[in-house]
Structure formats: C-alpha cells, structure tokens
N, C-alpha and C positions, 0 to 999 in steps of 0.2 A: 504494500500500500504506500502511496505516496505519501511523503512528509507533510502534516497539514500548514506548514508554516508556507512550504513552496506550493501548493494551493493558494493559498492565500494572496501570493507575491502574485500568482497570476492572473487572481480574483481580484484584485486590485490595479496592476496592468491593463488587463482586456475590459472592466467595466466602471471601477469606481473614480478611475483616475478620469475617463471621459467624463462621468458624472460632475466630477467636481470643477473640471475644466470648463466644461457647455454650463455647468445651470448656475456656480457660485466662481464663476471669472475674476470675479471683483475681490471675491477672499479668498483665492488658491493658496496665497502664499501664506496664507492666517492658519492652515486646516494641516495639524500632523494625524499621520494617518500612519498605521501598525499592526503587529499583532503583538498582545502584552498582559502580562495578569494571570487570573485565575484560568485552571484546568490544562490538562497533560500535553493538551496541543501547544502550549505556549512556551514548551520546555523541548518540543522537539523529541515527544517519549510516548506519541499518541499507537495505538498498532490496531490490532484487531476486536483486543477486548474494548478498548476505546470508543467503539461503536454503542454501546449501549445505554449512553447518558451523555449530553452536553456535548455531540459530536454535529459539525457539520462546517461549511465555509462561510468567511466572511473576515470583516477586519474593523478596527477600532479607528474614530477619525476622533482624535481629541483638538476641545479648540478652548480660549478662556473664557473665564465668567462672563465678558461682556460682548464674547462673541457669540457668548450663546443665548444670549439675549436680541439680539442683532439678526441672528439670523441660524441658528443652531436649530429651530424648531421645525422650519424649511427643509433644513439638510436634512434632519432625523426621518421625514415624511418621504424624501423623496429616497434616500439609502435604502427604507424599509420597505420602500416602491421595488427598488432594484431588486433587494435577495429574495423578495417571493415570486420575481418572475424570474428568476435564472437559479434560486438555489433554494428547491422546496422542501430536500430530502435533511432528515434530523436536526435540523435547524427546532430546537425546543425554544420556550419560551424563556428557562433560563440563560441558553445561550446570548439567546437575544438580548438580554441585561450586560452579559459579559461582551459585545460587542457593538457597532453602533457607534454614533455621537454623544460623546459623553463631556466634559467638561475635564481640565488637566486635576484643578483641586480636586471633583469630587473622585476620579481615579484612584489617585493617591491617598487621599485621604479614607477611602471606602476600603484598597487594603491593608494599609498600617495600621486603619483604625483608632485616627487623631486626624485632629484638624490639622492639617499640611499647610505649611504658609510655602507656598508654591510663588506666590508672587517677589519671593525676597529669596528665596530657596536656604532656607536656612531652618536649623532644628537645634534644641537647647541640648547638652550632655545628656539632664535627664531624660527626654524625649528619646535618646540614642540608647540609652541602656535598659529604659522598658519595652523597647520595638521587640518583635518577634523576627528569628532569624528566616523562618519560612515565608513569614510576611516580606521582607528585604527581599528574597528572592524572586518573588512571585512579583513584585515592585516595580524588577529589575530586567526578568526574563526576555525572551523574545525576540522582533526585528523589529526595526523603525523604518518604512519606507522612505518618511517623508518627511521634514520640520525646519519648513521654510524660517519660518521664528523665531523657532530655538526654544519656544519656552518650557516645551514637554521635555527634551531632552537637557535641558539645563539641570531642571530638579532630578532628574534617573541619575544624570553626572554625579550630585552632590551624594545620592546611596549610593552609585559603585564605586566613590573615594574613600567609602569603608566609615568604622566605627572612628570617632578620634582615640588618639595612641591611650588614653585611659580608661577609656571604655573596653576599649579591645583588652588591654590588662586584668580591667578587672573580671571580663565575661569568662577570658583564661584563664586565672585564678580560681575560679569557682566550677567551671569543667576539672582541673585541678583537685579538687576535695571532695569533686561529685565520683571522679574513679576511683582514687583511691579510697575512700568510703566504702563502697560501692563491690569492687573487684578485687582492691588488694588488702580489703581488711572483714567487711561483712560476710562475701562469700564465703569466707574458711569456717568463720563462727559459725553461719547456719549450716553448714556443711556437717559441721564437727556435733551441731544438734541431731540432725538427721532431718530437717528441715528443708526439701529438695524447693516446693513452692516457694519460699523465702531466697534460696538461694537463685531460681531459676529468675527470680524479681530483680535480686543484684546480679545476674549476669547482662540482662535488659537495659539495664539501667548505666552498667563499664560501659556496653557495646555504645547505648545512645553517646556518652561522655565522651567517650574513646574518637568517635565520627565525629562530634561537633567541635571535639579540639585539633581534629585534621583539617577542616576549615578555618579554624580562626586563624592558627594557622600559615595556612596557604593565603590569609584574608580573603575569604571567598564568603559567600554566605549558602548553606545548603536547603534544600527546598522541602514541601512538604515531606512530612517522615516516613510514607512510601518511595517518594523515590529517592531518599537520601544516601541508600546506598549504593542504586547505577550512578548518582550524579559523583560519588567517590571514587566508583571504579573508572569513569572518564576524568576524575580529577590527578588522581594515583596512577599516572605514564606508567609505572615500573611492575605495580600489580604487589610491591611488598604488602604495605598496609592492609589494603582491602581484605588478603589472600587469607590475613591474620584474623581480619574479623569474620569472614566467614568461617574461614576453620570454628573462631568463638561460639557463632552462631548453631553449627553444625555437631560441636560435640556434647557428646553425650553426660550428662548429670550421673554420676556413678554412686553411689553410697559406700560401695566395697571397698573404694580405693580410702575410704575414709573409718573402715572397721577398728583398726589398728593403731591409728594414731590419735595421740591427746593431743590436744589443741596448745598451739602455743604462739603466741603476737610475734614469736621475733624466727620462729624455724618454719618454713613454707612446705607445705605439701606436693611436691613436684609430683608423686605419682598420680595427680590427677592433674590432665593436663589441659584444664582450663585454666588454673593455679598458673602454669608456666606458660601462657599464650596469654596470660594479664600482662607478666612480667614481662615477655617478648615486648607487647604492644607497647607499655610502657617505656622503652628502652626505646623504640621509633618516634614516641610522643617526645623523648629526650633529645634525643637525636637533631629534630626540629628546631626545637627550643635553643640550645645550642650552638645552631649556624644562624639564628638571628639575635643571640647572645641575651635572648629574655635570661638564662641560664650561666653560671660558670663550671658546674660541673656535674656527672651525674651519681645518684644514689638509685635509680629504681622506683624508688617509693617518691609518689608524686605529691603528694601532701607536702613534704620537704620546701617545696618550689613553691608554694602559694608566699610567703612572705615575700621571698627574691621578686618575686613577679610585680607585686605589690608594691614595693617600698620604688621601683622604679615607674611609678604612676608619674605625669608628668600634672603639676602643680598648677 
C-alpha cells in the first residue's frame, strides 16, 4: 500500500493546490497547507491494519486567526466540496476534524493541550516541562507542503529546537530514578517475593524508562506509546539498543532462577537474565551520557547520575 503521506503530496498536487490557486488567488500565499498531527498516517506507519479507523486522503490547510475570519469559512466549504467529490472512500467524520482548515493556534494548541501563543512563538520553562513527549511528537510529525508565511512552520521550528538545556536535565534525571527504581532495584525485590505481577509491572515500567531516555537523549521526542518502539528501531542505525529491549520485552519471568537465592541490595542475580539485560541497557544508557559529558564516569547503577545531571541545570 502506498504511503499515505505520498497520497496526500498528490492529493494536494492534482487538486487542492488548483483549489486554492482559482478560488482564494488573493490568499495563496497566507494558506500552509500539510499533513501533521494526530493518527498513524502522519508518522508514515499507516499499512493495512490502518484501514479500519481514521483512514482515508486529504490534507491540513492551516491559516491565522484572522484569516480565518477573513475568509477561512469559504475555504472550509469549498475543501469539503473537493474531498466528497474525489475522495469518498473512509474519509470518517473524525478524520474530517483531523484534516481541513483549521486555524495554526487552534492546531497547536488542541494537541499540546495549552493555549499556544503561536503568534510570538514562545512557551515559559514551565509550559516545556509539563508538555507530553507524544504530544511534541504528534506537534511535530509529518510534511509541510507549503508556508508561504512562515507562521505554521515558525512555531513547529521552536518544538523541534527541543526542551531548553534544563528541562531536558531534569526530564533525564527523572527517567534516571524511574529505571533504576524500577529495573535495577524493585524487580529483584518482587522477584525475590515471588511476586511475578509486580515484577512483570517493573519490567514495563525499565523498558518505558529505558526508551524515553534513548530519546532525550538523541533529543528527539518519541511518539505515541505504540509506536515508540518502531520509531526507536528507525532511530537506533546500529540495532544495539533496540535488540536489548526486545530481548527485555521477550524474556521470560522465571521464579526458578530465583529459588535459591536470598535477596540482597548490593549482589545481582545474573542467573536471571532480565537482571543482566537491565544492566546491559544501563551501561548503553551510560554510554550516551558520556559522549555528551551529562556524565564523568560510569557505575551501572543509574540512580548515581541523577544529582551529576542535576547540579549541571543551567540557572
């Protein structure tokens, strides 16, 4: 099946790009026009199962608040003229929400879910540190055909320049104490209960950790939590990291390998070997850290690194 993004390139090519030339001449160069936002086509991950919800062609023409006062209600009537005579098939009426003439604020601000000052493009620290990282993504995704303007792609500019350097600090610091928590300190203990549900809870929980601090990172921001881990294994060239979390995902919860030993905070159970694919991943988490000198050296244990990380917050 073809990509719906390159659908769209052509669905916009052969019809809406006439559309907007012949009937809105006057504000050609006012109208950016894309694919961006919510749902699997906008990440370029749409296939077959895709078909069954929020599937069809079309594209996003975003313009400002006062163009859509102007003449935005016009454009809307006649777009929505175009796709039911050339594109009838799974065009739902959600979709329809997610596509169309929309406004650059209400875009924005509908999926970060804060009023977006889109006109100054600017967002306070705290605004940056409560944002959701799937939110950012979903913000961010996509193609831009068109922005004569600038304005849409002004504010996208300002989230793909990433977190400021203290946010980023602290988001990483806190993925930080969320694995080792998590993977190199609870999993043993409910392990060592027999508590496989608890345990099977902090393996969920490294693996989420483990991935969201390969983005920060890479400073990237990763997408909804289904696709967060293709959009890893296309982030991860090399196939290390990923290969680890799968392995994580994949192996089995033992009890047996846990009969025999008494529990103890500072001697690691390697015969179970989710135990040493923590400490694997941790050591690539290190690794990271290290070539961008958040770090001076490493210990394993990721908790260590939350202060170093921290204490170089920029003031």
């Amino acid at each position: 099946m073809a990509n719906v993004i390159e659908k769209n390139r052509r669905f916009y090519d052969k019809y809406v790009a006439d559309l907007i030339h012949t009937g809105f001449s006057e504000y050609e160069d006012r109208i950016a026009v894309g694919i961006a936002g919510e749902g699997s086509d906008c990440f370029g991950y749409d296939d077959e199962i895709s078909r069954d919800h929020d599937f069809g062609t079309g594209v996003c023409l975003w313009v400002t608040d006062d163009d859509m006062r102007r003449f935005g209600h016009d454009l809307s009537v006649a777009y929505n003229e175009l796709v039911d005579s050339v594109e009838r098939s799974y065009f739902t009426e959600r979709l329809r929400e997610r596509r169309g003439v929309m406004t650059i604020h209400d875009f924005y601000s509908n999926i970060l879910n804060i009023d977006c000052d889109t006109d100054h493009c600017r967002m306070s620290e705290d605004t940056w540190y409560h944002l959701d990282h799937s939110c950012l993504k979903t913000a961010t995704n996509g193609v831009i055909f068109r922005d004569d303007l600038g304005a849409f792609t002004a504010f996208r500019q300002l989230l793909l320049d990433y977190y400021p350097d203290r946010i980023w600090r602290i988001r990483i610091a806190e993925q930080l104490h969320e694995y080792a928590a998590s993977l190199q300190v609870n999993y043993a203990r409910c392990m060592s209960r027999g508590d496989v549900v608890a345990a099977e809870l902090c393996r969920s929980q490294g693996i989420r950790s483990a991935m969201e601090l390969y983005f920060l990172l890479k400073r990237e921001y990763p997408p909804y939590y289904k696709w967060t881990f293709r959009a890893l294994t296309e982030l991860d060239r090399g196939g290390a990291f990923s290969d680890k979390i799968r392995e994580m995902a994949k192996a089995d919860i033992d009890l047996a390998e846990w009969e025999k030993t008494k529990y103890h905070p500072n001697r690691l159970n390697y015969n179970d070997r989710i135990v040493s694919l923590a400490e694997e991943i941790a050591s690539g988490i290190e690794g990271m850290m290290l070539e961008r000198r958040l770090i001076r050296e490493r210990t394993r244990y990721l908790e260590v690194h939350v202060n170093e990380v921290l204490e170089k917050c920029a003031k």
